[in-house]
N, C-alpha and C positions, 0 to 999 in steps of 0.2 A: 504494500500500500504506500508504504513511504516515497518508495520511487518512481512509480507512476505519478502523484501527488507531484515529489520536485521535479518532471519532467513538465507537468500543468504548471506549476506557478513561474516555471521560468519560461515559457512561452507567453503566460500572462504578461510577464515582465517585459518582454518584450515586445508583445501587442501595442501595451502602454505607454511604451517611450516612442516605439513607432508612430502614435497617434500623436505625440510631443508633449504628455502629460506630467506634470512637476515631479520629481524624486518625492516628496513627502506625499502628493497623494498617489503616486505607486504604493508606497511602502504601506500605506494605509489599504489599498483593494488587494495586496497581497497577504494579509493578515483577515483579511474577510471572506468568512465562509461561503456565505453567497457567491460569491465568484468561484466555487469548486465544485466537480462531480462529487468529488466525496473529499473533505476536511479533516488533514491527519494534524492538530493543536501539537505545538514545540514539546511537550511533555511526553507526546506519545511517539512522538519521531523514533525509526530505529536508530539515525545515529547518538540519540540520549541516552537511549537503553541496553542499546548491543555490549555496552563494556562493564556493564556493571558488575561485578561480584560481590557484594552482600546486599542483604535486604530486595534479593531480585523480586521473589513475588509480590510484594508492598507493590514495588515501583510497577510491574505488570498489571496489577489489580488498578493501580490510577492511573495507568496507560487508557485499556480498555475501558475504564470510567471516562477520561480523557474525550476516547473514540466516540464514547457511545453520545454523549453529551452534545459533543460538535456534530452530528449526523442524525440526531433523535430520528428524523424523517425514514431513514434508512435502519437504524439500529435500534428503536428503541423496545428496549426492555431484552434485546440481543446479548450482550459482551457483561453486562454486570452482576450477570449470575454465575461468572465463572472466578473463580476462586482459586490462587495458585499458592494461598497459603494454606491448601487442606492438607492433611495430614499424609505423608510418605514414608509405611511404617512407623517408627516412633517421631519422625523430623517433620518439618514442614518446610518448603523450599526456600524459605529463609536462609535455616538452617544450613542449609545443605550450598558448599560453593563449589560452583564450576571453574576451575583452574584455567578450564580455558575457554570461557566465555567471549572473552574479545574476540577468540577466531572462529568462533559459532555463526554458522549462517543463520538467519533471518527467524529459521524456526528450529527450535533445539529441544532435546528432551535430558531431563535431570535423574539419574534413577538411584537408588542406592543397592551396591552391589550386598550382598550375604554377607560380605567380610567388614561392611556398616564403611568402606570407602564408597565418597559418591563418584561417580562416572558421568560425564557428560557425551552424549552423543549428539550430531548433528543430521539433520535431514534437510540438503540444501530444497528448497521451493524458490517462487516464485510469488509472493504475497500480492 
């Protein structure tokens, strides 16, 4: 989602200057939902979230809150029922850090092996 998103807003960007309209009121219709197929808010961007290693689920729960918020038309009552701090085994994703979350693609899964080390795998997509 995120990069289809910055693909849209930097054509906006440049629709806008094309047409010769001021840096400030760019900067203002790029920050506005209305001007988007679908509005991914700075909080929920993946380059905010992609590196995070602790308190990942938090920060996913107000990603998706984020999403769902900016898009009610499209999502609502969608993304806020999902919960990444429920319980995995004794942890909760919190708990649990991915060593290598920075180089996780877009969609990743956290699991805890038998021996209580978590493991991170990735499943590269296309969001």
């Amino acid at each position: 989602m995120s990069d289809l998103f910055d693909q849209e807003r930097e054509q906006l960007g440049k629709d806008l200057r094309a047409k010769g309209m001021a840096d400030g009121l760019i900067a203002a219709q790029l920050t506005n939902p209305d001007q988007y197929t679908f509005f991914v808010p700075e909080e929920a961007h993946w380059s905010k979230i992609r590196h995070l290693k602790t308190n990942v689920g938090t920060a996913l729960n107000k990603a998706l809150e984020a999403l769902e918020d900016a898009n009610v038309d499209a999502l609502q009552d969608v993304l806020k029922g999902i919960n990444f701090n429920r319980k995995i085994g004794q942890r909760t994703l919190d708990e649990i850090r991915c060593p290598t979350s920075s180089r996780i693609s877009k969609r990743s899964r956290c699991a805890t092996r038998t021996s209580s080390s978590p493991t991170c795998s990735a499943r590269p997509t296309s969001i």
